[in-house]
C-alpha positions as CSV (number, residue, x, y, z in Angstrom):
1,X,-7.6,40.3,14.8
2,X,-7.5,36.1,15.2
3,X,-11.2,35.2,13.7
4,X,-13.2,33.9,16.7
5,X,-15.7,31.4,16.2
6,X,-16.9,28.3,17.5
7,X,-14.5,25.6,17.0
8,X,-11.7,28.5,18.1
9,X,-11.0,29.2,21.9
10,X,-8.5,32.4,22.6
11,X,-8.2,34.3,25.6
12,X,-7.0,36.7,23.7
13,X,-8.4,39.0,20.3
14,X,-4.9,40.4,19.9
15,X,-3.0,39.2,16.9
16,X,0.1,37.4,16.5
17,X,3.2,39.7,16.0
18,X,6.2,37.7,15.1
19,X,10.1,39.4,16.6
20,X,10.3,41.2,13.2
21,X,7.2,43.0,14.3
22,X,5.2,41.4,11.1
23,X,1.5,40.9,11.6
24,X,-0.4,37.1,11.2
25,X,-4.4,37.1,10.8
26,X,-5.5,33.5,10.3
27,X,-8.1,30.8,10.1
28,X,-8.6,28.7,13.0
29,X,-7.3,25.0,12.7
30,X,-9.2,21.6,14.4
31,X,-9.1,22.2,18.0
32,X,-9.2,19.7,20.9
33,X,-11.8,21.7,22.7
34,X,-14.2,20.8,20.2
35,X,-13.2,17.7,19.5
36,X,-16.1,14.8,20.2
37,X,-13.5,12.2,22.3
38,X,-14.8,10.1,24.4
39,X,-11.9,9.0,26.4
40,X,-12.5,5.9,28.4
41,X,-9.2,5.8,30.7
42,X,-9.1,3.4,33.3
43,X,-7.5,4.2,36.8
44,X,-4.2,3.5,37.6
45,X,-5.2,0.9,40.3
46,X,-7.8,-0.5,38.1
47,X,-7.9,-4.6,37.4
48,X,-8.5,-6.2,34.3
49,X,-12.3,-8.3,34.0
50,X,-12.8,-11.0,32.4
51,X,-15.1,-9.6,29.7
52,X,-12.9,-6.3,29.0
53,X,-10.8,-6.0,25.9
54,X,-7.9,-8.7,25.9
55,X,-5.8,-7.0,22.6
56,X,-3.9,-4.1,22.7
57,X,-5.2,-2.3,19.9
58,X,-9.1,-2.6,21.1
59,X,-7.9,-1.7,25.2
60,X,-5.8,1.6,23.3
61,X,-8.9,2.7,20.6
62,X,-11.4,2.1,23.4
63,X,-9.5,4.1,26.2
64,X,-8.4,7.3,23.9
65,X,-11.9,7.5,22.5
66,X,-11.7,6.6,18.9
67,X,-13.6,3.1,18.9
68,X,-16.5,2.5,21.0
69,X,-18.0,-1.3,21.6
70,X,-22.1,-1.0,21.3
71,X,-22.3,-4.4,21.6
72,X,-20.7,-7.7,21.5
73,X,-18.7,-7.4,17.6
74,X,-20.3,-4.1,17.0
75,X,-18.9,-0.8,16.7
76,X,-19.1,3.1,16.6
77,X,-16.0,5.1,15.0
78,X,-15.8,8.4,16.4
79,X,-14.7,11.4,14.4
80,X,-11.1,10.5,15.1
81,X,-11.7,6.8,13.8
82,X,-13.9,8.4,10.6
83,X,-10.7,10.3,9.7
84,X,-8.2,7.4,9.7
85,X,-11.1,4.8,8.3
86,X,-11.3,8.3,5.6
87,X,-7.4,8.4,5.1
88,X,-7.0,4.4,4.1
89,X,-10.2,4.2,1.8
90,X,-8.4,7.3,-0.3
91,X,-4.9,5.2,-0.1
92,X,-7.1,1.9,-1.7
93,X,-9.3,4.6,-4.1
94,X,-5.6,5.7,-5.5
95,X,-4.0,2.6,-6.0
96,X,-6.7,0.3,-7.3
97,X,-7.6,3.5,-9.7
98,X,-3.9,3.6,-11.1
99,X,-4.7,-0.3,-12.3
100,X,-8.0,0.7,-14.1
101,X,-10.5,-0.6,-11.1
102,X,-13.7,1.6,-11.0
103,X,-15.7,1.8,-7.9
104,X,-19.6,1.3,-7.4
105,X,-22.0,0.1,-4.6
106,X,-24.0,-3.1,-3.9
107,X,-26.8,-3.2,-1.9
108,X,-26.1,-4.5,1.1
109,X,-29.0,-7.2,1.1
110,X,-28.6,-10.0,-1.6
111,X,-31.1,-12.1,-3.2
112,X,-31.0,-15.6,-0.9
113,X,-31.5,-17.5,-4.1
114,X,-28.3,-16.7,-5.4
115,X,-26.4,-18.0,-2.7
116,X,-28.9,-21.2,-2.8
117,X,-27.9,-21.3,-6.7
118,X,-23.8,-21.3,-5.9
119,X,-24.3,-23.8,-3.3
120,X,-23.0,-21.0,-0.2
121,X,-26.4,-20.7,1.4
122,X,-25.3,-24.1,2.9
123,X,-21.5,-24.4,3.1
124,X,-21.1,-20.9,4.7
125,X,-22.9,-22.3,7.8
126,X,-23.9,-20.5,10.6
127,X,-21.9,-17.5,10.2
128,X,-24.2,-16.4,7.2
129,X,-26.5,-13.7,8.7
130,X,-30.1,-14.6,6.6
131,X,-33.2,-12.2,7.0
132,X,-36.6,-13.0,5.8
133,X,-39.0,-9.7,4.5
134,X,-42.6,-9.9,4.8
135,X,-42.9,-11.9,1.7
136,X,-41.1,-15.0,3.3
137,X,-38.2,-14.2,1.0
138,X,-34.7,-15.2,2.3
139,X,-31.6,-12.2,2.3
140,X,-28.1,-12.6,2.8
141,X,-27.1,-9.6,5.2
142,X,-23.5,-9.9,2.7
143,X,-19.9,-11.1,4.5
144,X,-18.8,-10.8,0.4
145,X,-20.8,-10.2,-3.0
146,X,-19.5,-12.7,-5.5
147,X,-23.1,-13.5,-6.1
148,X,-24.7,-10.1,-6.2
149,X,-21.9,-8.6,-8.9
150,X,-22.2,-12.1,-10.8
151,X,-25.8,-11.4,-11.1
152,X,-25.3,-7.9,-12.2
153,X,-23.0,-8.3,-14.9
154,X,-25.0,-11.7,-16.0
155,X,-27.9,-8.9,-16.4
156,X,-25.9,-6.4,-18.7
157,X,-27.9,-7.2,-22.3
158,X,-24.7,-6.8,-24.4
159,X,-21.5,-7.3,-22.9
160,X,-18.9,-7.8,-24.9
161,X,-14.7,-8.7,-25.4
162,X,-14.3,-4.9,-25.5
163,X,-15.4,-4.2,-21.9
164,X,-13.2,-6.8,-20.7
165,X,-11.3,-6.5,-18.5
166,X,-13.7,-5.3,-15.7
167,X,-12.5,-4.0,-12.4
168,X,-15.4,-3.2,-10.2
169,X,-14.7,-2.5,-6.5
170,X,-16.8,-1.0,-3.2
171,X,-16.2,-0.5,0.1
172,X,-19.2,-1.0,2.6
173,X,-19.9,-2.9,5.9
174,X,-19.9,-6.4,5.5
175,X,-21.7,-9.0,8.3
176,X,-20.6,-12.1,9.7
177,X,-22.5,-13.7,12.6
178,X,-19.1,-14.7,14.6
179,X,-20.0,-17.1,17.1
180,X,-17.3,-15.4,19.6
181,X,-16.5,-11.6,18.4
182,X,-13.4,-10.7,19.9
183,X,-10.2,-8.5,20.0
184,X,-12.2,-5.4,18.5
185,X,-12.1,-4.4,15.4
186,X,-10.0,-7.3,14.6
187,X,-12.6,-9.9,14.4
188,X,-16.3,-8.1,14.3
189,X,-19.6,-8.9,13.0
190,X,-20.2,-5.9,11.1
191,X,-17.1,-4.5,9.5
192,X,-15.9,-2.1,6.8
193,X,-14.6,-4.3,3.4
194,X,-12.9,-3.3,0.1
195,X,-14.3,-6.2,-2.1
196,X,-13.1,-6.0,-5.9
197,X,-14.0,-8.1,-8.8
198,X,-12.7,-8.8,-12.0
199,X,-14.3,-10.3,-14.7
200,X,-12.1,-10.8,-18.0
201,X,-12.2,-13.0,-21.8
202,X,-9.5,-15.6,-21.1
203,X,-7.5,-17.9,-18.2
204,X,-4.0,-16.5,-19.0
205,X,-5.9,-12.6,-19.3
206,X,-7.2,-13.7,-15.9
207,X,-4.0,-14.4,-14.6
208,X,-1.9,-11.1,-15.9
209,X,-5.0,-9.3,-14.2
210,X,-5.1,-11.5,-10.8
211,X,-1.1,-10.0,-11.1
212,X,-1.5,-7.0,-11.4
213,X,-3.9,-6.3,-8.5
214,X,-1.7,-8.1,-6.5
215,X,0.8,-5.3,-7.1
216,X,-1.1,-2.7,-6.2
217,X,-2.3,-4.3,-3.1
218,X,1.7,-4.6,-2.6
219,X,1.9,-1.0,-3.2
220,X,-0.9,-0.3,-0.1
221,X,0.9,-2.4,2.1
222,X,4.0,-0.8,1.4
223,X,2.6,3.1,1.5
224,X,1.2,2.1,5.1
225,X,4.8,0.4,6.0
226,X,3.5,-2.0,8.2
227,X,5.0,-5.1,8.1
228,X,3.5,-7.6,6.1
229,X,3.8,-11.0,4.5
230,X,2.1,-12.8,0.8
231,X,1.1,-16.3,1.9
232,X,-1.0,-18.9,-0.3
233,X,-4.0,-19.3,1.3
234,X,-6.8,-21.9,0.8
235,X,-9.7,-21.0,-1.2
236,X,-12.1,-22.2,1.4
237,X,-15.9,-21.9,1.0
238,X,-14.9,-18.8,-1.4
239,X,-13.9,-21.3,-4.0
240,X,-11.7,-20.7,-7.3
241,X,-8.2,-22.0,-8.4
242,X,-6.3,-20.4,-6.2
243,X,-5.8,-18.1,-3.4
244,X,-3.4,-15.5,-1.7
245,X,-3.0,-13.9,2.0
246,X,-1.7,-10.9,2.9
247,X,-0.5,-10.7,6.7
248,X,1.0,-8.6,9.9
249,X,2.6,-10.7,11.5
250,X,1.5,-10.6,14.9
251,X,1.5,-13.1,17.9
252,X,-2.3,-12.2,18.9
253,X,-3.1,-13.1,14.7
254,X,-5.6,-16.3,14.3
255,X,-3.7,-17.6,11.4
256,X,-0.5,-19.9,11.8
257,X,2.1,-18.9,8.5
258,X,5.0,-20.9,7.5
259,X,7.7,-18.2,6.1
260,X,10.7,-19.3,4.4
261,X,14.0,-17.4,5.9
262,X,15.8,-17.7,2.8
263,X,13.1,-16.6,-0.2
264,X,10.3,-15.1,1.7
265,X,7.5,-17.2,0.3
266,X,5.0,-19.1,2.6
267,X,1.8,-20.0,2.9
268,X,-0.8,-21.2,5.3
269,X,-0.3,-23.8,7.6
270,X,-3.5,-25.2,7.1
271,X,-2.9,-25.8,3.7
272,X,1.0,-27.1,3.9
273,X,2.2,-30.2,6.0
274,X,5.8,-29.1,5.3
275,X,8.5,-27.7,6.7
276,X,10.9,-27.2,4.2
277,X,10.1,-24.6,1.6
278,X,8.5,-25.7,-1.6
279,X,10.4,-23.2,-4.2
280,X,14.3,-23.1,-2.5
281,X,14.5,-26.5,-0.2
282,X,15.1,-23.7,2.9
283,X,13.3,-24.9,6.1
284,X,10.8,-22.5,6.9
285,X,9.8,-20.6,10.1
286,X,6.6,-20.7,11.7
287,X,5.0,-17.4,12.8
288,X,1.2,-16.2,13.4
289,X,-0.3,-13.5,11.6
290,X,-3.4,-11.2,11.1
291,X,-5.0,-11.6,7.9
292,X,-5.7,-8.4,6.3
293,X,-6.4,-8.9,2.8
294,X,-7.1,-12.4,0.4
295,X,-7.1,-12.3,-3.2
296,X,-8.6,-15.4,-4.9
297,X,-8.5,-16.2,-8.9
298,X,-12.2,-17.4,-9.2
299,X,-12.3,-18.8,-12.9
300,X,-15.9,-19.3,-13.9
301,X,-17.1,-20.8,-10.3
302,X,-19.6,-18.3,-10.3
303,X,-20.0,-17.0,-13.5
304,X,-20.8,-20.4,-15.0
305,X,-24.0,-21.2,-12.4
306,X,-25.2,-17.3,-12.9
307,X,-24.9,-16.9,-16.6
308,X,-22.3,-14.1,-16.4
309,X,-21.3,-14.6,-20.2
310,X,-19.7,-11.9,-22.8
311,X,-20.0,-11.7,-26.9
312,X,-16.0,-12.6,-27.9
313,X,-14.3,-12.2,-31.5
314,X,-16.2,-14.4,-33.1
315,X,-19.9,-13.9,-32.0
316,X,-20.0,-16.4,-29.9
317,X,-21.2,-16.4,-26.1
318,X,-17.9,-16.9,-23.4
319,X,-18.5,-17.7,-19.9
320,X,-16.3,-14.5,-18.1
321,X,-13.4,-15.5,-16.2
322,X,-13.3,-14.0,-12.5
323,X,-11.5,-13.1,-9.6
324,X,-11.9,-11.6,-6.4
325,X,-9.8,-9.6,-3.9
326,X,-10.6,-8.0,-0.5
327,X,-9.1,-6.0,2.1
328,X,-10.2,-5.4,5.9
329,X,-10.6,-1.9,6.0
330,X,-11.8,-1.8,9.6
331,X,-9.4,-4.3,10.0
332,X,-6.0,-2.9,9.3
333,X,-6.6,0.3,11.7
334,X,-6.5,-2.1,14.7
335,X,-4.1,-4.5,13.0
336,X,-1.9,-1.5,12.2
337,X,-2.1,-0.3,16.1
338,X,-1.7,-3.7,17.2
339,X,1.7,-4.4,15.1
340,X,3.4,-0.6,15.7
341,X,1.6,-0.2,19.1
342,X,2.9,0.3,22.4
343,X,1.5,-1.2,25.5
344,X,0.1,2.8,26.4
345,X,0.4,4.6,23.4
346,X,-0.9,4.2,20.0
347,X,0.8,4.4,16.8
348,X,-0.3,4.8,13.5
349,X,0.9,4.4,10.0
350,X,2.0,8.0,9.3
351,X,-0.6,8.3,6.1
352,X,-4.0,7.0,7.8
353,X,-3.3,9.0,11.1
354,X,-6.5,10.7,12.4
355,X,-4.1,14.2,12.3
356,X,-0.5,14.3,11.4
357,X,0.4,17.1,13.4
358,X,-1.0,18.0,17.1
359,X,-0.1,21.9,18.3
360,X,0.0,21.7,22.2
361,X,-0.3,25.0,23.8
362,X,0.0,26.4,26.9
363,X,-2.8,26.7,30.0
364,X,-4.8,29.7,30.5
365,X,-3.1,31.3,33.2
366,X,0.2,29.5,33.5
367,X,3.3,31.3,33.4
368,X,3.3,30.7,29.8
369,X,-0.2,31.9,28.7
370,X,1.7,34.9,26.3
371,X,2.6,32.1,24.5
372,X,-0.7,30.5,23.1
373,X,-0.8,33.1,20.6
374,X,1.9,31.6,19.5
375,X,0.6,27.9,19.5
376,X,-2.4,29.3,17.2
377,X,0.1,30.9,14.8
378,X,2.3,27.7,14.5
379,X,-0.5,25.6,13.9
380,X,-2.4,28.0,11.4
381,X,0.8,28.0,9.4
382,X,1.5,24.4,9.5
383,X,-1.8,23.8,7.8
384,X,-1.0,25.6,4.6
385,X,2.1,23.0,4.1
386,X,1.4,20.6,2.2
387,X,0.5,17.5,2.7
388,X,-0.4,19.0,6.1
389,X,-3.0,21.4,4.7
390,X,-6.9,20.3,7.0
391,X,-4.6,17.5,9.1
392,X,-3.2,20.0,12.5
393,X,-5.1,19.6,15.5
394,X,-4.4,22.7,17.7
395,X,-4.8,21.7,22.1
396,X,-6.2,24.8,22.8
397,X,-7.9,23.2,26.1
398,X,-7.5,26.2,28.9
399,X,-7.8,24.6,31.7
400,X,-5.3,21.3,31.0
401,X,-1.6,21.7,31.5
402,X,0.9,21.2,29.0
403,X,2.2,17.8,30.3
404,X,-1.1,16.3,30.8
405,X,-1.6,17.5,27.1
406,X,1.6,16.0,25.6
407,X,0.9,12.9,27.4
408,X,-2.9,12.5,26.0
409,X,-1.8,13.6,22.6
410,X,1.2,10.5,22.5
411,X,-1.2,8.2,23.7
412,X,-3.6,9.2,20.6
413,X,-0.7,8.8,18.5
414,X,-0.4,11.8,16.5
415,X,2.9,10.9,14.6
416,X,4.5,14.7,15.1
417,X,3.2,16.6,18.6
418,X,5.0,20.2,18.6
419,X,4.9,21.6,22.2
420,X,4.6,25.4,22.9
421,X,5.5,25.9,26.6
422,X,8.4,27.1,28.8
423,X,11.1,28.1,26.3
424,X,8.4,29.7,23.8
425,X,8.1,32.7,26.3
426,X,11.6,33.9,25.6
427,X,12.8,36.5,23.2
428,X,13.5,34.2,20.1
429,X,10.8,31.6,20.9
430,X,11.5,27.9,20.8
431,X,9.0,24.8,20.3
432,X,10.1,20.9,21.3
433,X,9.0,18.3,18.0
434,X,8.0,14.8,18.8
435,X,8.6,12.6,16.6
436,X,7.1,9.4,17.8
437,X,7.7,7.4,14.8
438,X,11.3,7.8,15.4
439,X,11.0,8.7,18.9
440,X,12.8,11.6,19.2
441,X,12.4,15.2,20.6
442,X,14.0,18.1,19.2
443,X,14.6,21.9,20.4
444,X,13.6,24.3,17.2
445,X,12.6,28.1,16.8
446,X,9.9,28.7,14.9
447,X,11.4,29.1,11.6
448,X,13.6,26.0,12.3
449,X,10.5,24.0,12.6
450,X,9.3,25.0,9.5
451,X,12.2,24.1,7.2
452,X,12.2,20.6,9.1
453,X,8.8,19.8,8.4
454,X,8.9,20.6,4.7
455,X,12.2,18.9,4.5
456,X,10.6,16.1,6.4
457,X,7.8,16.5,3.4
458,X,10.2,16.5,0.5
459,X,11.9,13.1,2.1
């Protein structure tokens, strides 16, 4: 007997029987009927207002109901949004935990005084969002914690050459009060931020660590394969020695990049006057871009004014050499929409997908209803392949036809959508794959699709 239970619609209490005559029980998968989606689509004859979304990827996350606007550069991820937002935080946790980072948590309000100590409390400007508590005492509502983990490691009693390096990393909102929030996700005034910081004995064991971050951020970009480009960047009111950018290019990006055509290398534009590349002679090309991650070698900017100081060799009392390295969280899920997107139809890096797999099945009283049980025994047994294992979303909606359900589940994005209808009513059932990533559509029986997709899995 299929398991009925909430989250699991069936018309039917029968089991699956496969042509062999062999007999499935299962689990019930995610399921769209009891998915919280709050679609937003506009109709077809609708006209754009002035104050609606003007990029892609917030007018797509808005309309399939994965990012809703509360107000003006604030927003609510809904469970679809959680599960990408989930799926990119593990990516970062892996690779910055293969290079020895360990993760903790700020608070979220820092001490005004430090920022007043480093000089920020003034240069940030206006953007800094400042509370006062009932004491009169000022708060930073945190864009970045350069201060706050300064202060804490200053506080450690006996830090010494040992401990060093130190890799400590969150990932929390961070605040900005933009003075004009726009494009979504992209440029918010709260947003979600992996901030690292490194704290090490010497300049050159600063540098080979400043390296080797920037390889594993290297290796994010890379697992996401978005398109991306390494710029030097300014260390603007951040400060340090020096800086670097990490980019998808992107004509709706805020950031003008000069790349060289021959070598690759580039930087800002605000910090080069050139147009000839600085390492090879090449000329370079100017492109825009959507900043997604900074990395900055600090040296002892902070550590020097907050008494962050370690015991070395000798006894004596070093001033720690820093750096510090974000990435937009938030960020890159609209930046990744915007750059693979379509104009109707979302795409996703395959790893931070909200589901890789979405199991359309037939309506309830179409001429292929005998068929659903079908749909629920594909997608069951999907879900035990790894890495697919808790990522199949089954559309067991009754009442929604098949078309309308392929064309909701492209415009979601859902890399592979495997469609039970018409030609899975016949003796030796068949399914159609979607492959929107390389947008193609495929004919399989069941068994077929199977093999594919852990042959797809071992590729």
């Amino acid at each position: 007997m299929f398991p009925i239970s909430r989250n699991c619609r069936l018309i039917t209490k029968k089991v699956y029987r496969n042509p062999n005559g062999v007999v499935f029980d299962f689990k019930c998968v995610s399921t769209v009927s009891s998915l919280f989606q709050p679609t937003c689509l506009p109709p077809k004859d609708a006209t754009i207002k002035k104050d609606e979304p003007t990029s892609k990827s917030q007018k797509l996350l808005n309309e399939m109901g994965i990012v809703r606007q509360n107000s003006p550069g604030l927003f609510t991820l809904t469970p679809l949004g959680v599960r990408s937002l989930e799926k990119l935080v593990k990516i970062v946790d892996d690779e910055l935990k293969n290079v020895g980072c360990q993760k903790l948590q700020l608070p979220i309000l820092t001490a005004g005084n430090l920022w007043k100590m480093t000089g920020r409390w003034e240069s940030t400007g206006l953007e800094l969002l400042t509370i006062k508590d009932r004491h009169a005492r000022d708060y930073v509502l945190s864009p970045t914690h350069e201060e706050a983990i300064t202060d804490f490691v200053a506080s450690l009693p006996q830090l010494t050459h040992k401990q060093l390096p130190l890799k400590l990393y969150q990932i929390t909102s961070k605040f900005r009060d933009e003075i004009k929030p726009r494009f979504g996700l992209l440029r918010g005034r709260e947003f979600t931020m992996k901030d690292l910081y490194t704290f090490d004995k010497t300049v050159e064991a600063a540098h080979e660590t400043y390296d080797l971050i920037c390889t594993a951020y290297n290796r994010i970009f890379q697992r996401l394969n978005v398109p991306f480009v390494k710029v030097v960047g300014s260390t603007g009111n951040i400060g340090g020695l020096s800086s670097h950018e990490y980019h998808f290019p992107s004509s709706i990006g805020e950031d003008d990049l000069k790349i060289c055509s021959t070598c690759n290398s580039g930087s800002n534009a605000e910090i080069s006057t050139t147009d000839v590349c600085s390492k090879c002679g090449s000329p370079v090309k100017q492109t825009k871009g959507i900043e997604v991650a900074h990395t900055f070698l600090l040296g002892t900017k902070y550590s020097q004014i907050l008494n962050a100081l370690f015991s070395a060799e000798d006894g004596s009392r070093s001033v720690c050499q820093m750096g510090c390295y974000g990435i937009g969280i938030s960020r890159i899920l609209a930046a990744s929409v915007e750059v693979l997107g379509t104009d109707s139809e979302i795409r996703w890096p395959k790893l931070i997908a909200p589901y890789s797999i979405c199991v359309v099945a037939p309506k309830g009283g179409s001429k292929e209803e005998s068929a659903i049980q079908l749909a629920h025994f594909v997608a069951n047994q999907i879900d035990q392949i790894q890495p697919f294992m808790q990522d199949v979303i089954l559309d067991d909606r009754m009442t929604t036809t098949v078309g309308k359900k392929l064309m909701e589940a492209k415009r979601v994005g859902y890399p592979y959508i495997i469609v039970v209808g018409k030609k899975s009513s016949q003796p030796v059932p068949l399914v159609e794959l979607h492959d929107l990533n390389q947008n193609t559509q495929n004919v399989y029986t069941v068994a077929e699709l199977f093999d594919y997709l852990k042959q797809t899995v071992k590729n």
